[in-house]
N, C-alpha and C positions, 0 to 999 in steps of 0.2 A: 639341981632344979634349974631350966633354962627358963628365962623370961618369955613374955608373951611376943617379945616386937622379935625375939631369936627366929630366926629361920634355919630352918633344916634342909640340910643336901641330901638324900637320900642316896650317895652314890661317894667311889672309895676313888674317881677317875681325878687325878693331880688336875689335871687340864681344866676340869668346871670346877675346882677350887678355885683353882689362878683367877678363872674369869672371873666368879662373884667377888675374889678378891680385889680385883681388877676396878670393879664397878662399887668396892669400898660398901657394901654391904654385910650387914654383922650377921654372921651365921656359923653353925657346928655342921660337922657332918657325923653323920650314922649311915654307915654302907645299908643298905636293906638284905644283901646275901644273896637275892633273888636272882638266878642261874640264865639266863635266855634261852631260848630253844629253837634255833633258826629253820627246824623244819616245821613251823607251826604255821598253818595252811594259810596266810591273810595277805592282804594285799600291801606292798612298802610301806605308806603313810598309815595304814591300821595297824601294822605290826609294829611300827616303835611306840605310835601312842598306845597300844596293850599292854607293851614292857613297860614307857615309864611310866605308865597310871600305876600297875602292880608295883612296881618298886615303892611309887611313894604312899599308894594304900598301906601294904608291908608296914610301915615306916612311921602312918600316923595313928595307925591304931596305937603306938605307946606316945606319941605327942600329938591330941588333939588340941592343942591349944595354939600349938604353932603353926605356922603355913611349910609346906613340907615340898620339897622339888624333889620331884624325880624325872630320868633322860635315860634314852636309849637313844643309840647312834645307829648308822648303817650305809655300808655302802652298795650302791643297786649300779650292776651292768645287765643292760638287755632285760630285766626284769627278774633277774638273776641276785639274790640278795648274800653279800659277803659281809658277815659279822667280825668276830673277832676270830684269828688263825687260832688254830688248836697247838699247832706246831710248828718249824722253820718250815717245813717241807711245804705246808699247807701255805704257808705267809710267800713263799716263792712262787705257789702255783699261782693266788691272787693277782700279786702285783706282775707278774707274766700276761696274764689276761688283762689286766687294765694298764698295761705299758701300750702307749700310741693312740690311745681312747678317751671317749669322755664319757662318765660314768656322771654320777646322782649321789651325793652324800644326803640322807635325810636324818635326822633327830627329832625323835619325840619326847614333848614335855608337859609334865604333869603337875597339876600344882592343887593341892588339897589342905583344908585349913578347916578341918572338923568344923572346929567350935563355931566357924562363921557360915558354915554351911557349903564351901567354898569347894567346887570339883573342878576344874579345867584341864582339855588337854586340846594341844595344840601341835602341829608340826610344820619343819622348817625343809627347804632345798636349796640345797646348793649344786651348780654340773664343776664339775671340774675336768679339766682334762691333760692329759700327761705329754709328756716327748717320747718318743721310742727310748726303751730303757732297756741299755746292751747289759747281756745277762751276770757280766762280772758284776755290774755294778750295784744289781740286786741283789748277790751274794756280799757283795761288800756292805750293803746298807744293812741287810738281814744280819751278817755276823757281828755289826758293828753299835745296833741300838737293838731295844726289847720294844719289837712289832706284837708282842702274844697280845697287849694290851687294849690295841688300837684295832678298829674295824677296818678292813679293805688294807691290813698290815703296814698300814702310813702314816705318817705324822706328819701334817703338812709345815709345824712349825718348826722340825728338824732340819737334818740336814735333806734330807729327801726333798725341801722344797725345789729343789735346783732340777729337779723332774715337772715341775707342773706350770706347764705355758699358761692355763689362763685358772681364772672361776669367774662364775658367775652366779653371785648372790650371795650373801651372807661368811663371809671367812672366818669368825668365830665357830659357824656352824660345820664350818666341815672340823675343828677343833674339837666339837662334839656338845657347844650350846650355842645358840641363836641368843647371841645378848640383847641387840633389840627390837626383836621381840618379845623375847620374855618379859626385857624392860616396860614396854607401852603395859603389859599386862599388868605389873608388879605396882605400876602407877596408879591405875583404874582400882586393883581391889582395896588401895587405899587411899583412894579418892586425891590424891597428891598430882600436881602438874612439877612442879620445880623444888627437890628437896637440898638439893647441893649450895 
């Protein structure tokens, strides 16, 4: 039985552990299971806030007492939206397209707290943009970490960073959570300015 002050992750991604861990917030996570569907007709910033609402709806139907996150990431070139690679082959073709570019990471976040009534969802952007990346070296990065995981087949925290000349806006968020913002939010629904 988790307490009421528990927060729930609704998601299995190490990365938005690290971060709430990060930010020293006490919380379980419960993957929701919930699949993505990257042909689903909607616009970038509709389409992650659709996944992570579903995910943490998913999620709070068995903990309405708790406040429940869920996130969905995304990488958008051209309006072109690259989820998570299905396979190397598919994670080569990605980051070949986004080698020499500046693409759009966006994350959406959901935050649902049954018992208080509590629905939000919100989304974040960040541009990023790459160096020309000679093809050895995407076969060396692909053989060398597990890209199935990550959206747009990168991990800006790895070694891959040594690819990416700039961002602009939020670098938690292209990790795949917008810490502060979620934070301002996490503050307001509990009336809290300074908790640390």
């Amino acid at each position: 039985m988790m307490g009421e002050n528990t927060i729930i992750l609704a998601s299995g991604s190490p990365r938005r552990k690290q971060l709430l861990t990060q930010i020293r917030l006490k919380f379980q996570v419960v993957p929701s299971g919930v699949i993505e569907d990257n042909h689903l007709n909607l616009p970038p910033e509709a389409f992650v806030e659709h996944w992570g609402r579903k995910k943490a709806k998913y999620v709070a139907l068995d903990f309405p007492d708790n406040l429940v996150i869920g996130a969905d990431t995304i990488v958008v070139l051209n309006g072109h939206i690259f989820g998570k690679p299905r396979n190397k082959n598919e994670g080569y073709r990605m980051l070949r397209k986004l080698s020499g570019r500046t693409h759009e990471v966006i994350t959406g976040v959901a935050l649902i707290w049954k018992k208080r009534e509590i629905d939000i969802t919100f989304n974040a952007r960040t541009n990023v943009t790459f160096r020309k990346i000679p093809k050895d070296y995407i076969s060396y990065y692909l053989d060398s970490y597990n890209t199935l995981d990550k959206a747009g087949s990168y991990g800006i925290q790895d070694w891959f960073s040594v690819w990416v000349e700039k961002i602009d806006g939020c670098y938690y968020n292209v990790m795949g959570f917008p810490l502060s913002t979620f934070y301002q939010y996490y503050l307001s629904l509990n009336n809290l300015q300074d908790i640390r």
